[in-house]
Backbone as XML, in Angstrom:
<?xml version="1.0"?>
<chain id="A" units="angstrom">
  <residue number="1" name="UNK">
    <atom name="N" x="65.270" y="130.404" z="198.389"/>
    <atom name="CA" x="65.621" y="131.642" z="197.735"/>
    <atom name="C" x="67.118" y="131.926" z="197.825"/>
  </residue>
  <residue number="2" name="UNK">
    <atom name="N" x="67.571" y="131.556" z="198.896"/>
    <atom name="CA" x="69.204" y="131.849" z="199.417"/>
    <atom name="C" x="69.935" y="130.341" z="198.535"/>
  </residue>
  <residue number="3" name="UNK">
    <atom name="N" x="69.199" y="129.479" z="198.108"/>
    <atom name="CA" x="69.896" y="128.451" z="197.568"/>
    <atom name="C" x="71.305" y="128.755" z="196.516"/>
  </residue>
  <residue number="4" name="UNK">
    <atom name="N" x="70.362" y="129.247" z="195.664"/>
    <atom name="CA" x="71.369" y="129.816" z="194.390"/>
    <atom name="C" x="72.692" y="130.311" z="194.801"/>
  </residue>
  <residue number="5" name="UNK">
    <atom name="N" x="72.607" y="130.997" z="196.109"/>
    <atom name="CA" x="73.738" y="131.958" z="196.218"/>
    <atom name="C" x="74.819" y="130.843" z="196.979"/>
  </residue>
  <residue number="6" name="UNK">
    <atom name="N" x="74.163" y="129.750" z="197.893"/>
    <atom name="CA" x="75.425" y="129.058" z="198.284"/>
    <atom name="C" x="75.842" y="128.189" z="197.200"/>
  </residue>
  <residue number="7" name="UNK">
    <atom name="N" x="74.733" y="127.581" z="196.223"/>
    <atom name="CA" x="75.747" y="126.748" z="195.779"/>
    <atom name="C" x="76.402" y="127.608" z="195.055"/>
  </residue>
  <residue number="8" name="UNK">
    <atom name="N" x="76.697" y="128.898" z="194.164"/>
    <atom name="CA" x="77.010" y="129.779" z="193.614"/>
    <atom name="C" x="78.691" y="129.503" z="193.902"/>
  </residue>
  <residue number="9" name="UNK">
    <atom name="N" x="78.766" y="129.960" z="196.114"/>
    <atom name="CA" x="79.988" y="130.028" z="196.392"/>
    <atom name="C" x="80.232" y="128.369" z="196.777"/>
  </residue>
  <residue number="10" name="UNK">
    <atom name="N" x="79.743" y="127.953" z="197.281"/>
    <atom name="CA" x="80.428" y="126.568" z="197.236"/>
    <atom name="C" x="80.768" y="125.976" z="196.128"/>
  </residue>
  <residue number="11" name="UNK">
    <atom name="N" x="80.780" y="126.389" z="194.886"/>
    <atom name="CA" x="81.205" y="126.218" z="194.010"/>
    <atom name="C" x="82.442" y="127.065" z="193.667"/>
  </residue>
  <residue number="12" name="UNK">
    <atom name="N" x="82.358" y="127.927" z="193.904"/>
    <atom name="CA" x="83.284" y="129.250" z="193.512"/>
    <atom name="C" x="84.538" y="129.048" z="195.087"/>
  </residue>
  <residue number="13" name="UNK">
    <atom name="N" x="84.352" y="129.000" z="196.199"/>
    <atom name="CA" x="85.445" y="128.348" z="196.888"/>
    <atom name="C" x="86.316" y="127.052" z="196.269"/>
  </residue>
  <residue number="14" name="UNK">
    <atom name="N" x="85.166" y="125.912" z="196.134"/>
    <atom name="CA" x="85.809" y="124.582" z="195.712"/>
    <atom name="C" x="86.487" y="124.410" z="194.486"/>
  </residue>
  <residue number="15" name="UNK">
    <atom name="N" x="86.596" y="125.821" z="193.832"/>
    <atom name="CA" x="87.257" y="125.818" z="192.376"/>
    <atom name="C" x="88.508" y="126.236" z="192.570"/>
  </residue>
  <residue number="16" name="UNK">
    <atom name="N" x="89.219" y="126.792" z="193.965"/>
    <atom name="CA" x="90.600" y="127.099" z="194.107"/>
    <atom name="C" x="90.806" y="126.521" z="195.376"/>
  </residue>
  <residue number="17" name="UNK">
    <atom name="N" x="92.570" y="126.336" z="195.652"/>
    <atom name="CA" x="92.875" y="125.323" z="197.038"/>
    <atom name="C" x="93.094" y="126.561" z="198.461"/>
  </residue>
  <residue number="18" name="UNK">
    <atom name="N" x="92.682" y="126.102" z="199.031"/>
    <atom name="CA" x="92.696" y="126.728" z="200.502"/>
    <atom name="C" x="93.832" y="128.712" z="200.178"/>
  </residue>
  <residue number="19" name="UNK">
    <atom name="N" x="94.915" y="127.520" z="199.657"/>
    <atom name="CA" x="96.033" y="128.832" z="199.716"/>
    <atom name="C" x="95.701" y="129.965" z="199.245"/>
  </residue>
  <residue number="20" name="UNK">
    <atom name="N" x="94.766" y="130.016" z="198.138"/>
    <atom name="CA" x="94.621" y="130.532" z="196.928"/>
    <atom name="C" x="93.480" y="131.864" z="198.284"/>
  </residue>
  <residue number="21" name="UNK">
    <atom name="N" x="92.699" y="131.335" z="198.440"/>
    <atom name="CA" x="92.058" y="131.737" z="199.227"/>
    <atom name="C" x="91.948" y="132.593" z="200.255"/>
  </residue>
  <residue number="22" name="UNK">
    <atom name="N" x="93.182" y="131.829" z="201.294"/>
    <atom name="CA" x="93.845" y="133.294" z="202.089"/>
    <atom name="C" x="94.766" y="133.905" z="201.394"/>
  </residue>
  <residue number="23" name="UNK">
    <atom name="N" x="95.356" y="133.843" z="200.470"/>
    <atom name="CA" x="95.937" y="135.203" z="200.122"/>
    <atom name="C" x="95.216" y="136.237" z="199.632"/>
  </residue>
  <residue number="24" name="UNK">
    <atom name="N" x="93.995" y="135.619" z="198.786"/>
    <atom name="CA" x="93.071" y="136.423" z="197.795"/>
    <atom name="C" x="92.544" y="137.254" z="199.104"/>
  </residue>
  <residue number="25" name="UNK">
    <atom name="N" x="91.986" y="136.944" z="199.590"/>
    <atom name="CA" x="91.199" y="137.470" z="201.564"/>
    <atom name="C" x="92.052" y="137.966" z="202.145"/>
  </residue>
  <residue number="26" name="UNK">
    <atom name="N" x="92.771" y="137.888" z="201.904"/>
    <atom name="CA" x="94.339" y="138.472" z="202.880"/>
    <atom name="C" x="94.365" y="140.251" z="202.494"/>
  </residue>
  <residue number="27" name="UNK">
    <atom name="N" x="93.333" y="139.973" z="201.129"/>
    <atom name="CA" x="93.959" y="142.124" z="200.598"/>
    <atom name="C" x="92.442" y="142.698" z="200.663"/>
  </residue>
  <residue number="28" name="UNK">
    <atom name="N" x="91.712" y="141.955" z="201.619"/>
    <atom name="CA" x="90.154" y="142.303" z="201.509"/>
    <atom name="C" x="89.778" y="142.566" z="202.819"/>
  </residue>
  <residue number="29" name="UNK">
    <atom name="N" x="89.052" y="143.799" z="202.406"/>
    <atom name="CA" x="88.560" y="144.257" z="204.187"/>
    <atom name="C" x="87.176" y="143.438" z="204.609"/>
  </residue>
  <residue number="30" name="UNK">
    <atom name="N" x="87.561" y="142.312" z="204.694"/>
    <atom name="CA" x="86.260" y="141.208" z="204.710"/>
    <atom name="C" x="86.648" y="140.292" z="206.503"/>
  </residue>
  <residue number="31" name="UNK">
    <atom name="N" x="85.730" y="140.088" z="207.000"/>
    <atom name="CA" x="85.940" y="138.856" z="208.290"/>
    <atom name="C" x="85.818" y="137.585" z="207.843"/>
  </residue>
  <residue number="32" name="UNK">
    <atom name="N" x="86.659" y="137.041" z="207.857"/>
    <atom name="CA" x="86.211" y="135.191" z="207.008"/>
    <atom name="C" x="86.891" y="134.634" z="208.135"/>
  </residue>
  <residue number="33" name="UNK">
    <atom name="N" x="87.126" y="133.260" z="207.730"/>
    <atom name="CA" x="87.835" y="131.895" z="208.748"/>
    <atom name="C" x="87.200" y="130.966" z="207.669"/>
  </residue>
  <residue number="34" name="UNK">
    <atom name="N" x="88.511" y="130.114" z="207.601"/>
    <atom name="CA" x="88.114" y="128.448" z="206.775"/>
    <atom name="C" x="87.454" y="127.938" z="207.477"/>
  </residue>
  <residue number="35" name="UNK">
    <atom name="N" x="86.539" y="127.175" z="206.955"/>
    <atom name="CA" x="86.008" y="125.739" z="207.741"/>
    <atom name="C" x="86.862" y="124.991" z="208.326"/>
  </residue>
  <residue number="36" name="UNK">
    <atom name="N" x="87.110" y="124.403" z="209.397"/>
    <atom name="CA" x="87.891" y="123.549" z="209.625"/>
    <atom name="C" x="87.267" y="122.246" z="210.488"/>
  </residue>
  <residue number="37" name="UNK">
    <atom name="N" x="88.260" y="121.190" z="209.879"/>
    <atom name="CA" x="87.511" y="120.213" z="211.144"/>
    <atom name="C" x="87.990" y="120.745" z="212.908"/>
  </residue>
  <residue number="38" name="UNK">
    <atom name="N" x="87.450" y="119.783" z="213.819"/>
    <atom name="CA" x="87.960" y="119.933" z="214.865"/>
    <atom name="C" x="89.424" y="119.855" z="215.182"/>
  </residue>
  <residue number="39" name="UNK">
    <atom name="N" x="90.181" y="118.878" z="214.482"/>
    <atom name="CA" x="91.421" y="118.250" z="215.045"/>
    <atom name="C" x="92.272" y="119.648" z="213.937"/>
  </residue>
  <residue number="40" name="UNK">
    <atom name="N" x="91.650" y="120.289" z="213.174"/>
    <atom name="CA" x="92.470" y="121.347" z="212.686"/>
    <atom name="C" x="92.432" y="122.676" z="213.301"/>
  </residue>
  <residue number="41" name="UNK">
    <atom name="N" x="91.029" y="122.847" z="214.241"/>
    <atom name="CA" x="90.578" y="124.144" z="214.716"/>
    <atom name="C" x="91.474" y="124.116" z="215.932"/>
  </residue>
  <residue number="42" name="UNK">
    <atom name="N" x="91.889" y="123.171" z="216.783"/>
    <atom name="CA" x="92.447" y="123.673" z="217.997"/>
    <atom name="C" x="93.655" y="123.117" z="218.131"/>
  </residue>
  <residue number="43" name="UNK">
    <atom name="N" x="94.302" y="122.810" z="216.816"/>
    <atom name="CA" x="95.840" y="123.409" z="216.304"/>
    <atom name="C" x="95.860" y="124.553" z="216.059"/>
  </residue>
  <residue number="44" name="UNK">
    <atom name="N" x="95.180" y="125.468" z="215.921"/>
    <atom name="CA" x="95.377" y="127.046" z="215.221"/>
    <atom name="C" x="96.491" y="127.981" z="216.434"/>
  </residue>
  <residue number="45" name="UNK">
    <atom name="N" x="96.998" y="128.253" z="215.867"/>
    <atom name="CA" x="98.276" y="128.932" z="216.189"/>
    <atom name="C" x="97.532" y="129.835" z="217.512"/>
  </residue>
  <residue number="46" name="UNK">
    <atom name="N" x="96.461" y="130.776" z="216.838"/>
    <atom name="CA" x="95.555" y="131.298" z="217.447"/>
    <atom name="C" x="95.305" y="131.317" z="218.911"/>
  </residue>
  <residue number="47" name="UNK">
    <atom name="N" x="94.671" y="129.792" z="218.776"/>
    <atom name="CA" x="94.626" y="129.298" z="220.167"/>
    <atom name="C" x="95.113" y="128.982" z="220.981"/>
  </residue>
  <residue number="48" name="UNK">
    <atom name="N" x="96.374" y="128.943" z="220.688"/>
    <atom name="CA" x="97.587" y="128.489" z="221.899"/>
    <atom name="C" x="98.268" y="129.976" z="222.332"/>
  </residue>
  <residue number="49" name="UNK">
    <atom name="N" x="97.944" y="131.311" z="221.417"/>
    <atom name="CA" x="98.594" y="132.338" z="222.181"/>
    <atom name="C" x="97.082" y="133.044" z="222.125"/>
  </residue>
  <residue number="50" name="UNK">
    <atom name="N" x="96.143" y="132.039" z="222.616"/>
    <atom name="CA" x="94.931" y="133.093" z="223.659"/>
    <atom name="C" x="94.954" y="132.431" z="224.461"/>
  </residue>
  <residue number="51" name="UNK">
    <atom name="N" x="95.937" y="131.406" z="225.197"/>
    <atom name="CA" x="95.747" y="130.084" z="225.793"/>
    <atom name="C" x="94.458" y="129.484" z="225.879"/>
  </residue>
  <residue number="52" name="UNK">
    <atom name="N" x="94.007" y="128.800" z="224.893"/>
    <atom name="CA" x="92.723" y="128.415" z="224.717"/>
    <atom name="C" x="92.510" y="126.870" z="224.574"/>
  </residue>
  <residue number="53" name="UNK">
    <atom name="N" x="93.574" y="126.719" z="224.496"/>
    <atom name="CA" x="93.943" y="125.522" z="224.937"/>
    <atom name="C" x="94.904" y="124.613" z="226.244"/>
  </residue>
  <residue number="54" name="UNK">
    <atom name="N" x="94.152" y="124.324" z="226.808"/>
    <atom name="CA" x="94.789" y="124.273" z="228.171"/>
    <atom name="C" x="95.120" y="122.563" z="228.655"/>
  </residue>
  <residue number="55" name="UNK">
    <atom name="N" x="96.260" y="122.130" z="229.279"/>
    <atom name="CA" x="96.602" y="120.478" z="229.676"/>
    <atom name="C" x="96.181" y="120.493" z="230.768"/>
  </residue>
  <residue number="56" name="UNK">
    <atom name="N" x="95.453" y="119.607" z="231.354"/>
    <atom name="CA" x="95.547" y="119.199" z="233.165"/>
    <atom name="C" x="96.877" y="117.931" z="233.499"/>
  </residue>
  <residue number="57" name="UNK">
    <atom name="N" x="96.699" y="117.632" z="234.819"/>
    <atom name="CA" x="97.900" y="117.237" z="235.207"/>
    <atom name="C" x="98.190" y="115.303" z="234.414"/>
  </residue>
  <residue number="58" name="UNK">
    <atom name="N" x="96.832" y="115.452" z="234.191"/>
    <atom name="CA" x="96.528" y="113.673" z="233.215"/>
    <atom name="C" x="96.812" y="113.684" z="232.204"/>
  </residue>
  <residue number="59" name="UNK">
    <atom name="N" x="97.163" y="114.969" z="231.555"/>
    <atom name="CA" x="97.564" y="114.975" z="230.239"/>
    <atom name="C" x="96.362" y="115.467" z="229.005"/>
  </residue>
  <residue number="60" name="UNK">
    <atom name="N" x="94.975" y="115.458" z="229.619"/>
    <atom name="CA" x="93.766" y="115.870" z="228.757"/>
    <atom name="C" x="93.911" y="117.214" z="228.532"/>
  </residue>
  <residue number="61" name="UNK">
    <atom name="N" x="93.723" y="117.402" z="227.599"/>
    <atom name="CA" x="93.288" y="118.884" z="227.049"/>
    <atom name="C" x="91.544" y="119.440" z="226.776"/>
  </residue>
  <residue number="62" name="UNK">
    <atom name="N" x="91.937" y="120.630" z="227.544"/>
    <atom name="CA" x="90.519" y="121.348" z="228.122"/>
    <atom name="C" x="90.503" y="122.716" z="226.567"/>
  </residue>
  <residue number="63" name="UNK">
    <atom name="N" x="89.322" y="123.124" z="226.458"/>
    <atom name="CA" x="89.599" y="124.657" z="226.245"/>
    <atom name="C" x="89.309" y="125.323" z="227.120"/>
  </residue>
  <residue number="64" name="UNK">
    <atom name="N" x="89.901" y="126.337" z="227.081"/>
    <atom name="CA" x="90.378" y="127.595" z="227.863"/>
    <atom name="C" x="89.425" y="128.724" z="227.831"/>
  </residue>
  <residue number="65" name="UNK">
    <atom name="N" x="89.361" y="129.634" z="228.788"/>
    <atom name="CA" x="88.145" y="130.519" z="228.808"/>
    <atom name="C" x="87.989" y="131.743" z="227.582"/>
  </residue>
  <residue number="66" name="UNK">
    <atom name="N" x="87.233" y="131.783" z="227.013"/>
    <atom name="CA" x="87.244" y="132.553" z="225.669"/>
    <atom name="C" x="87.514" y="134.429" z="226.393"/>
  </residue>
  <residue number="67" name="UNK">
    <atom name="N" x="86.552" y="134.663" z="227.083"/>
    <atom name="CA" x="86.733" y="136.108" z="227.365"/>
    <atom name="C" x="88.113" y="136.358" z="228.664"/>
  </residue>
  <residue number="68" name="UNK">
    <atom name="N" x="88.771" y="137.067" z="228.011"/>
    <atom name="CA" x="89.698" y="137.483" z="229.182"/>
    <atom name="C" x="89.397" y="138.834" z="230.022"/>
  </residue>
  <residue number="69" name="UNK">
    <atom name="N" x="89.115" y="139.120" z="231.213"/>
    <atom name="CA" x="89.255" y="139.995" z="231.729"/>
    <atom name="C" x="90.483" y="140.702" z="232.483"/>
  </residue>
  <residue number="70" name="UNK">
    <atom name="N" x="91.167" y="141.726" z="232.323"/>
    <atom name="CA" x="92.271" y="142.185" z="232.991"/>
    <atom name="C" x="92.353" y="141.776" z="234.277"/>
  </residue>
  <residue number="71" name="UNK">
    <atom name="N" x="91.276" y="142.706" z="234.618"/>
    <atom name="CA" x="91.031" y="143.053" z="236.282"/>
    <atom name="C" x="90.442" y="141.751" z="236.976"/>
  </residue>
  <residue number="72" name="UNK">
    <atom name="N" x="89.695" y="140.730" z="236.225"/>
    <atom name="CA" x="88.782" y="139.601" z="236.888"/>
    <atom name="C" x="89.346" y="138.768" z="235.811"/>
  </residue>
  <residue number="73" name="UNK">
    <atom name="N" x="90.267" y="137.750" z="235.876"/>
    <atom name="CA" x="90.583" y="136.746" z="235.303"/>
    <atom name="C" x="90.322" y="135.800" z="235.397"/>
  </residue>
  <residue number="74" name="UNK">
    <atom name="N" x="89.236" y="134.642" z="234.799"/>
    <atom name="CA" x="88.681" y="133.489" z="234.836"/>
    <atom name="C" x="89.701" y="132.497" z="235.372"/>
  </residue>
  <residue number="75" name="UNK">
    <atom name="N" x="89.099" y="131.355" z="236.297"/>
    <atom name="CA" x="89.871" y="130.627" z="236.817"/>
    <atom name="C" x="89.455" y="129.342" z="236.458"/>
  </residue>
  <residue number="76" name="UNK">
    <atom name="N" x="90.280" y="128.484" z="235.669"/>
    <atom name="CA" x="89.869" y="126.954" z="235.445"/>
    <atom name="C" x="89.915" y="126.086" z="236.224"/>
  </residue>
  <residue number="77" name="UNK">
    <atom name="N" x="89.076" y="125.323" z="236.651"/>
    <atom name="CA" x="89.060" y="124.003" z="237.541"/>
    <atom name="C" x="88.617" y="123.048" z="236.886"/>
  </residue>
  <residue number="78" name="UNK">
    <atom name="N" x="89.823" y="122.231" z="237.061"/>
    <atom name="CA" x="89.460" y="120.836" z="236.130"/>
    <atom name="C" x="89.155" y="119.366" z="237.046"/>
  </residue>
  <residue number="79" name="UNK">
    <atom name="N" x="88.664" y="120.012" z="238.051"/>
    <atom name="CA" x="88.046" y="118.780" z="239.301"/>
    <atom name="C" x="86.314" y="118.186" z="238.497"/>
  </residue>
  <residue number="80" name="UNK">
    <atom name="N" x="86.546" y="117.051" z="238.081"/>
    <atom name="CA" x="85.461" y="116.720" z="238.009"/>
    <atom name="C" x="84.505" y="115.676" z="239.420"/>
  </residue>
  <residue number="81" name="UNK">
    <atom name="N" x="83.324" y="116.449" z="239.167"/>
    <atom name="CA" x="82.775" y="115.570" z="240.535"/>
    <atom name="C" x="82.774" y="113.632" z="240.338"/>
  </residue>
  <residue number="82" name="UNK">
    <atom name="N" x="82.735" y="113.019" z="241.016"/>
    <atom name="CA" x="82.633" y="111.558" z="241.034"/>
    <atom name="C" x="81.042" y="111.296" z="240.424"/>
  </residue>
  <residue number="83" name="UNK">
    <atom name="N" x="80.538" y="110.366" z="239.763"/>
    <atom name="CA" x="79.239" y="110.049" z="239.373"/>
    <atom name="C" x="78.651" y="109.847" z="240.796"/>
  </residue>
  <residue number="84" name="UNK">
    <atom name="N" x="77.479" y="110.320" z="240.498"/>
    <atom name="CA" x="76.740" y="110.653" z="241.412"/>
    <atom name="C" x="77.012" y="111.668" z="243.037"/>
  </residue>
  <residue number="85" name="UNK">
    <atom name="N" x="78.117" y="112.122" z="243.091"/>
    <atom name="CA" x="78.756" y="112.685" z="243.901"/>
    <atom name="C" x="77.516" y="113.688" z="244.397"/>
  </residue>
  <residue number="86" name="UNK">
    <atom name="N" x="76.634" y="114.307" z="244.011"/>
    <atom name="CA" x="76.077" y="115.790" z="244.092"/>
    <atom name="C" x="74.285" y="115.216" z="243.833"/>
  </residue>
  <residue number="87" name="UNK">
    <atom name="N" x="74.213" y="114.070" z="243.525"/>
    <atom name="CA" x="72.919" y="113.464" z="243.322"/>
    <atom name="C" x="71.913" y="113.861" z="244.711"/>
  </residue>
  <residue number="88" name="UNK">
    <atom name="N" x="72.288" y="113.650" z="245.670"/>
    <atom name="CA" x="71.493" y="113.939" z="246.854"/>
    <atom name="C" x="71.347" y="115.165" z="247.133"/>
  </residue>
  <residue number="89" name="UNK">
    <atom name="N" x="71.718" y="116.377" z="246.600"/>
    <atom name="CA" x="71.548" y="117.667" z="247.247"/>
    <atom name="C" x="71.430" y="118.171" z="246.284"/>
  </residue>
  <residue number="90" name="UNK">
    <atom name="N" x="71.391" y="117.845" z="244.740"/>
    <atom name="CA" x="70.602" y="117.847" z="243.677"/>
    <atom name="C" x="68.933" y="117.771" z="243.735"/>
  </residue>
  <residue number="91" name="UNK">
    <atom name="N" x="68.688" y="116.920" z="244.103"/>
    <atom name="CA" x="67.354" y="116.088" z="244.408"/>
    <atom name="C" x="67.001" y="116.669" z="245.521"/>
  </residue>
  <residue number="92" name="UNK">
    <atom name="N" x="67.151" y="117.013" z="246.709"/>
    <atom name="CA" x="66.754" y="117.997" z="248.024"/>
    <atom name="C" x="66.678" y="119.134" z="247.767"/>
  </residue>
  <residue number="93" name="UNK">
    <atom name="N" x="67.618" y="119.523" z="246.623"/>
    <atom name="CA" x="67.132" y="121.400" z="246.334"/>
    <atom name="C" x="65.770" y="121.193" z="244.993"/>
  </residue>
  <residue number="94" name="UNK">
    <atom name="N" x="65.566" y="120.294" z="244.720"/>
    <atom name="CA" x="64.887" y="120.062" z="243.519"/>
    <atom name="C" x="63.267" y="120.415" z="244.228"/>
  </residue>
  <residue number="95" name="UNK">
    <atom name="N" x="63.298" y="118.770" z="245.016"/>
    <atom name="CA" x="62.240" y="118.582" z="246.009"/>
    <atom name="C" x="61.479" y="120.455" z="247.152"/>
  </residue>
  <residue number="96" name="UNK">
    <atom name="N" x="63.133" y="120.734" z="247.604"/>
    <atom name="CA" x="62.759" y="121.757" z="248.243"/>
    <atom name="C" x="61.925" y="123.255" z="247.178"/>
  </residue>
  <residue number="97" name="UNK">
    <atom name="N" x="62.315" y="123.495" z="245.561"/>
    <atom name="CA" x="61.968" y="123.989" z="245.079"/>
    <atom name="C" x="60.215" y="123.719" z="244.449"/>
  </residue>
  <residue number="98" name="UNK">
    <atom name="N" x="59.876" y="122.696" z="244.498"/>
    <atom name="CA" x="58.951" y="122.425" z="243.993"/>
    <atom name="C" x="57.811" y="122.410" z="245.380"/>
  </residue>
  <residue number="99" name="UNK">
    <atom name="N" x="58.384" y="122.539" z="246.307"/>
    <atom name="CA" x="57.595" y="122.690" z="247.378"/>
    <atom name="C" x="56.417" y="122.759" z="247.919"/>
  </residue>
</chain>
């Protein structure tokens, strides 16, 4: 029943280029966002002044905690455990739960 209406706009988007788009949206009291791929979404300007994108000391890039709190500010730790590091006390709280 909802068919008609996307291809409607997926048609009606794909008939003008991106630009055309945010400006037209730009004078509209509407919430939108382009589709984007990944490697375009966390280039967004956006995300680097919500720091949402974050480096560790290896050079990988993490994202960053979405909600900010003033008073309680999320803390990132980018320690990953070793494989199998936590396997045994995994499995003993497992065992102990099923009791």
């Amino acid at each position: 029943m909802q068919q008609p209406v996307k291809d409607f706009l997926a048609m009606t988007f794909a008939a003008k280029p991106m630009v055309y788009w945010q400006a037209f949206l730009a004078k509209v009291d509407v919430c939108w966002s382009p589709v984007r791929s990944l490697n375009e979404a966390v280039r967004d300007p956006h995300l680097k002044q919500r720091d949402m994108l974050l480096q560790d000391e290896q050079g990988s890039y993490h994202l960053g905690i979405p909600i900010k709190y003033r008073n309680e500010p999320g803390q990132v730790n980018f320690t990953l455990p070793e494989f199998g590091q936590h396997t045994h006390e995994v499995l003993q709280q497992w065992s102990t739960d099923k009791g």
